[in-house]
N, C-alpha and C positions, 0 to 999 in steps of 0.2 A: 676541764682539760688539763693535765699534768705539764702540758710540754709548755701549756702560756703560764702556766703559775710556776713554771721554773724559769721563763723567760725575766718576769719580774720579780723574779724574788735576786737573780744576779742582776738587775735593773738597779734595784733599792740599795742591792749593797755596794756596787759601782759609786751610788751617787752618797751615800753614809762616804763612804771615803773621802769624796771629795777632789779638791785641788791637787792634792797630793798625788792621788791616783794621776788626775789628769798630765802634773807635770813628770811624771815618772815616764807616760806615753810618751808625752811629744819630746821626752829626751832621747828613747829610742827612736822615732822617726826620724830627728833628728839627726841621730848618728847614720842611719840606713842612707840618708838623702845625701850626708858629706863623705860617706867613705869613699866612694871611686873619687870625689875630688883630692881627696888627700895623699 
């Protein structure tokens, strides 16, 4: 099936990234969750 083998193949490269990836996200959520406070 093409559509799970592209599922994981952006899986693996998500997770090759790493931390990095992840804090790059949660900087953005972060910014989305303080802007009306600010």
């Amino acid at each position: 099936m093409p559509s799970s083998r592209r599922g994981s193949r952006v899986k693996s490269a998500s997770l090759k990234k790493g931390p990095v990836a992840f804090v790059s996200h949660m900087e953005i959520i972060f910014k989305y969750l303080l802007l009306p406070f600010i």
